[in-house]
N, C-alpha and C positions, 0 to 999 in steps of 0.2 A: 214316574210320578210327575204328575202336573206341577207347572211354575207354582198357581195358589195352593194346591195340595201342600207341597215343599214349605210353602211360606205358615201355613198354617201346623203345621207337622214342626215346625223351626219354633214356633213361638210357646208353642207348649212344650217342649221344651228346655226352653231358656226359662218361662216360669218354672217348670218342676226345678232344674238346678238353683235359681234364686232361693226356691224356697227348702231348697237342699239346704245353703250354705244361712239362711235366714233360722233354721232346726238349732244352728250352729253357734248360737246367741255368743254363748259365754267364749269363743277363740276371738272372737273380734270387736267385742265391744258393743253400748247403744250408738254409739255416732255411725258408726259402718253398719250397725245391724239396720238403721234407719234408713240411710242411705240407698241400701239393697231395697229393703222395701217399697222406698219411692221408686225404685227399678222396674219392681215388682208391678206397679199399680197401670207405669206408661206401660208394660206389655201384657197388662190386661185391658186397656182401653185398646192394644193395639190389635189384640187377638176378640174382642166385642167387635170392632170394625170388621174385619176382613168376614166374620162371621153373622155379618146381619141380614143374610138371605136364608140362615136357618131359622134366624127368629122369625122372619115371615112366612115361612113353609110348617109352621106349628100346629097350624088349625087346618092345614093342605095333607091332603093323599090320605092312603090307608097306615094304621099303626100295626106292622108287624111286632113279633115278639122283640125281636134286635133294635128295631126302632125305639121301644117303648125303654126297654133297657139303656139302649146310649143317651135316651133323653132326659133319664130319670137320674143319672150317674153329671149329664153336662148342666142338670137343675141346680143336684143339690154342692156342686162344686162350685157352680157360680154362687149359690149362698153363702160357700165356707171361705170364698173370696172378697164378697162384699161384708163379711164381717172382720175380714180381717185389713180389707181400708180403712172401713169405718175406724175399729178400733187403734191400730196405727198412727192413724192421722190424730186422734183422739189422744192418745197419749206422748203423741210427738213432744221433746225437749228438743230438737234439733232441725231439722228438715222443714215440718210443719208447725215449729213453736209461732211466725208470727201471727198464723190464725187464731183471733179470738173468741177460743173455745173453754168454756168452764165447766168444772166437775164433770160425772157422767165418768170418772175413772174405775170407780169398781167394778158396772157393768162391761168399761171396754177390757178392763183385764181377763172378765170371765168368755168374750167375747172372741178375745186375743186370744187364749189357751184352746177357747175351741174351733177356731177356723183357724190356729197351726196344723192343731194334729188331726183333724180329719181332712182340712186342705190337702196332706201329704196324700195321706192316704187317696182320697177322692180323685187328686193330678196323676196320681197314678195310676188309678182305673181306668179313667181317662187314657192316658197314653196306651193300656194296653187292650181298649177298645180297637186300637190303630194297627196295633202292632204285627197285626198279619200283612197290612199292604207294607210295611216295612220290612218285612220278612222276604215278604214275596223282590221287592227290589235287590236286597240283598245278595237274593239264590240266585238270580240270575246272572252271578257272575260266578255260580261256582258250576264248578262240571257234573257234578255228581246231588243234584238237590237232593234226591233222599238222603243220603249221608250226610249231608249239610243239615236236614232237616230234627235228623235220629240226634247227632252231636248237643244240636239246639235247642231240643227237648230236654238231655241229659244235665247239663250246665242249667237251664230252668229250673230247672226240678231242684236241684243240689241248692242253688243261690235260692229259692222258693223255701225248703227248708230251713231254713239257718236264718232266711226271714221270720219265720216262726217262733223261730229262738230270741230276733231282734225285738219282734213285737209285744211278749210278752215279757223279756229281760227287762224294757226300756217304759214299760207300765202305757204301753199307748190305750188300753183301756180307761185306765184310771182320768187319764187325762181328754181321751173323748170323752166320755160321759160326766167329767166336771165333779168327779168323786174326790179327787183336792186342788185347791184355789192357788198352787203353791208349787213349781216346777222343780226337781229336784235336777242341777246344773253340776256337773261334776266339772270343775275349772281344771284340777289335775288331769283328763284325760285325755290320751295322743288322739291327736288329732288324726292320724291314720284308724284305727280304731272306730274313732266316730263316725267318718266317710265309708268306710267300708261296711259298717252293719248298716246304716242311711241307705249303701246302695243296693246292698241286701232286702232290706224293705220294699224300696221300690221296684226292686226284681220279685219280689214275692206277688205284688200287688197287678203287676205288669202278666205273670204267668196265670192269676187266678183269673183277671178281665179277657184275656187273649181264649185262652180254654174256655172259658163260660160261654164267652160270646160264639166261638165255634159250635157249640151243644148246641144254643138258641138258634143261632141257624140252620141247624141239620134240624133238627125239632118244627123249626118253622114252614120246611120246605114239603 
């Protein structure tokens, strides 16, 4: 994997984790939860940089199916990012209080709930647009890649699963489509619990963009 490849593949991420433990409101509080965020925001300027030769190659080359799919997936993920500075900053008490920003809370709340839970979802499709040349680095340290391969399929599949179960236990419906204004925070819940369905999701989400994007290619070719 290339140095920029690495760096680019590093920063998404440290965003999907951010916005791992940002899921995580009620273990850490708003001052941490803010904080993260502003984390959040410097390595999305920082991943907009490194990546400003895709925004000039937009209107360049031919659109394969693959292409039109990673572009459609890094569209709407940037939207569900830039709604979720906007609204942040927006309702900052801490981080961003001494910006003089007034009212505009109830849209950024509605703003907020939806560029969390599609963000997730979206950085993960993202990631597992990737996730073959990640793959492919990986195998090459093992002896036997089919085996490696079969193994890695099986653990997908299972963590893919049980994402299924996280997804619809955890109402991410409800909550992308803004069907209530009103996040239901379980403050009693182990915190092991919570990480491990979160990474259940982003395994689920990771194995559906990974495989689709295979299809689209062989489809394409």
């Amino acid at each position: 994997m290339k140095a920029k490849a690495k760096i680019k593949w590093t920063l998404d991420a440290l965003m999907t984790i951010a916005l791992f433990f940002l899921m995580g409101y009620q273990f850490w509080g708003e001052t941490v939860h803010e904080w993260i965020g502003a984390g959040m925001f410097v390595l999305f300027i920082a991943h907009q940089v490194c990546n400003l030769n895709w925004y000039k190659s937009l209107f360049r080359g031919r659109y394969t199916p693959i292409r039109i799919l990673q572009c459609m997936i890094n569209i709407l993920t940037l939207v569900a990012m830039l709604a979720l500075m906007y609204s942040g900053i927006t309702m900052s008490r801490h981080v961003f209080a001494f910006l003089p920003i007034q009212g505009g809370m109830a849209l950024a709340r509605r703003l907020h709930i939806l560029g969390s839970y599609w963000g997730y979802v979206l950085m993960s499709l993202h990631l597992g647009l990737h996730w073959g040349m990640i793959l492919n680095v990986d195998a090459k340290k093992h002896i036997s890649q089919r085996k490696y391969q079969v193994v890695g399929f099986i653990v997908g599949l299972l963590t893919a699963a049980y994402g299924v179960y996280v997804f619809i236990n955890r109402n991410f419906l409800t909550y992308m489509f803004l069907r209530s204004e009103f996040v239901f925070l379980d403050y009693e819940e182990p915190k092991l619990l919570f990480f491990l369905d979160y990474l259940a999701l982003l395994g689920l989400c990771i194995f559906i963009a990974h495989y689709i994007a295979k299809l689209v290619r062989k489809a394409g070719t």
